[in-house]
C-alpha positions as CSV (number, residue, x, y, z in Angstrom):
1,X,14.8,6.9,-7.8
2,X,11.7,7.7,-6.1
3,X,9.0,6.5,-3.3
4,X,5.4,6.4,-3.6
5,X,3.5,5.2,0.1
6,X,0.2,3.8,-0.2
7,X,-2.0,3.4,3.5
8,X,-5.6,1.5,2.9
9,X,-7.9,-0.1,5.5
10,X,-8.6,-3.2,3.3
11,X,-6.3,-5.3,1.7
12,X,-7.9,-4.9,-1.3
13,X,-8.6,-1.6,-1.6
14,X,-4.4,-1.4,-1.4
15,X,-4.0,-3.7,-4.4
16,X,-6.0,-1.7,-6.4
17,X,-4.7,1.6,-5.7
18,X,-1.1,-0.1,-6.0
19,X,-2.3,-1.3,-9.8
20,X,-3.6,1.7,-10.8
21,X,-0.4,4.0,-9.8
22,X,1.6,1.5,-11.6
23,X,-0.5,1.3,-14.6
24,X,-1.1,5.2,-15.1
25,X,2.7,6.1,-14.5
26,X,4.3,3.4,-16.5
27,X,7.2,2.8,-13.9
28,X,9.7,0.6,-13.1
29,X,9.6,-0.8,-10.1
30,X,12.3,-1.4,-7.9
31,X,10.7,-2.9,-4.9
32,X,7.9,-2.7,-3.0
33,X,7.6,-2.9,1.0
34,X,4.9,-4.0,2.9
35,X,3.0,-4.0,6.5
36,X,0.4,-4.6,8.2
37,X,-1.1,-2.8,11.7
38,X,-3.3,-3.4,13.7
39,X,-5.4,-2.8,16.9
40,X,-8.3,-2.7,18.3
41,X,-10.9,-0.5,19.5
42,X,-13.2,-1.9,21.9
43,X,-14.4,-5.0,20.6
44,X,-13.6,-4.4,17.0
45,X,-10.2,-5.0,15.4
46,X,-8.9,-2.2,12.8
47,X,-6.3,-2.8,10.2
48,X,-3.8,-0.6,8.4
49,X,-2.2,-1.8,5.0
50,X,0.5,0.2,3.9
51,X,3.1,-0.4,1.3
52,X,6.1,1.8,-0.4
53,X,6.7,1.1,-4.1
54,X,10.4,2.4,-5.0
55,X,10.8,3.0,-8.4
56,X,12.5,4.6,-11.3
């Protein structure tokens, strides 16, 4: 079994790097674990999207 963590500011940008990992290894996944952060920075908001794929 192994982890793979993924961190992107856009949710989108995470859901493609998610589908290409998955699509270049060929793995079988296990789960995946997701979150979101976020804060801000004056008066703009900044978000983290992170996820852990465990697979085999």
């Amino acid at each position: 079994m192994k982890v793979k963590l993924f961190d992107e500011s856009h949710e989108l940008d995470l859901e493609k790097s998610i589908n290409k990992f998955i699509d270049e290894k060929d793995v079988e996944v296990i789960d995946i674990k997701f979150q979101v952060a976020i804060t801000t920075s004056g008066e703009d908001q900044l978000y983290c999207f992170s996820a852990m794929i465990i697979y085999n």
